[in-house]
N, C-alpha and C positions, 0 to 999 in steps of 0.2 A: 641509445637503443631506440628503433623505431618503435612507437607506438601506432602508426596509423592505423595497423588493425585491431590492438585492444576493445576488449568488449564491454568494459565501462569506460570510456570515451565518451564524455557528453558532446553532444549533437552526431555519434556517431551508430547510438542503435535510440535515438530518443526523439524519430520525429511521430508524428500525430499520427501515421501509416504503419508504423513498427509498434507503438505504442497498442494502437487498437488490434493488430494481430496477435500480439502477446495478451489481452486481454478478453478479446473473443475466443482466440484456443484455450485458456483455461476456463471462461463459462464454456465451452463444448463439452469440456472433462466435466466439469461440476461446480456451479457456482456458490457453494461452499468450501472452495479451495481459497484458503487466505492468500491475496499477493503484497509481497513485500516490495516498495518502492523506494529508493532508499537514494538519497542524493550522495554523490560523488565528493572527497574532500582530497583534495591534492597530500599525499605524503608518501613518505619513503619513499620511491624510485619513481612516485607518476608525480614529481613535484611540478613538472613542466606543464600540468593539465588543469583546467581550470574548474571550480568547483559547478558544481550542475546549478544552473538557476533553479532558484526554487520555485518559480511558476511553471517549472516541466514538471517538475515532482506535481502539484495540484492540477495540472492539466492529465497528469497522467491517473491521477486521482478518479476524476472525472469522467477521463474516459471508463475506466474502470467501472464504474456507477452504473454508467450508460451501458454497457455489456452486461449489466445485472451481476455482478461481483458480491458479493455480502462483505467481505473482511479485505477491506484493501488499509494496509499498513504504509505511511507513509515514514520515512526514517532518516534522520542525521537535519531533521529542521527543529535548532532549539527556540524551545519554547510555544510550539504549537503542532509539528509534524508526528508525535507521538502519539497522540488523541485520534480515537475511532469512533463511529457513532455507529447507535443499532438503526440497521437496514431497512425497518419499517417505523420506528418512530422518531426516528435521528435524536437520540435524547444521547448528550456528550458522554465517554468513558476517558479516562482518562489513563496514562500506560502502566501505569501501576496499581494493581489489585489491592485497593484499600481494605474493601467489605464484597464478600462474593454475597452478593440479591440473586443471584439465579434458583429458583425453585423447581426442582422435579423438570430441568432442562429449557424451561421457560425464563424470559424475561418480564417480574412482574408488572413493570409498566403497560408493556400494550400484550404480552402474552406470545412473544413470538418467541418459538423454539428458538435455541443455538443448537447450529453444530458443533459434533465433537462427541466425546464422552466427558462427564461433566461430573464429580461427586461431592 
C-alpha cells in the first residue's frame, strides 16, 4: 500500500511551515481551542513509517505557544509528553486529575480563568 500521501506521515505534514499554519488557524478561531499533538508510533498496517521524533512534537509545542495557544496537549511521549502547564504561571499539571484546585473557574495560584465549563 502506498503511503506517500497519508496524513500522519512524519515529515510529511510536520514541518516548521504546516506546523505554524495549523497553529495560527486555530488561535484565529480562538485560543482557547485545546491542540492535541500527538507523536506518530508505527503499528498495524503503517508498520513501515517511522515513529515521529519527539523534538517535532516539542517543536510543535512551541510553536503553538508562540501563536498564543493556551492548552497545547502533547501525546504518545512517555514519561513527560502528558504534562501541560497553566498559560500564565507555567506551574506543571500533570495528565491525570489528582485533586481538582480550580475555584469558581480560576486557577488559585496566579488567578487565571480556564476555559470550558468547569464544576
Amino acid at each position: 500500500m502506498d503511503r506517500s500521501n497519508h496524513h500522519n506521515h512524519p515529515t510529511l505534514n510536520d514541518s516548521e511551515k504546516n506546523l505554524t499554519e495549523i497553529a495560527e488557524f486555530i488561535a484565529d478561531v480562538g485560543v482557547e481551542i485545546p491542540w492535541h499533538v500527538s507523536r506518530l508510533y508505527p503499528a498495524y498496517q503503517l508498520l513501515d513509517l517511522p515513529p515521529t521524533p519527539i523534538e517535532t512534537i516539542h517543536k510543535a509545542k512551541n510553536i503553538g505557544v508562540k501563536a498564543g495557544l493556551r492548552y497545547i496537549y502533547q501525546g504518545n511521549i512517555l514519561g513527560e509528553g502528558e504534562n501541560t502547564y497553566c498559560y500564565r504561571c507555567g506551574e506543571r499539571f500533570g495528565y491525570r486529575i489528582v485533586k481538582n484546585r480550580i475555584i469558581e473557574s480560576a486557577y488559585p495560584r496566579c488567578g487565571v480563568v480556564i476555559d470550558g465549563v468547569l464544576k
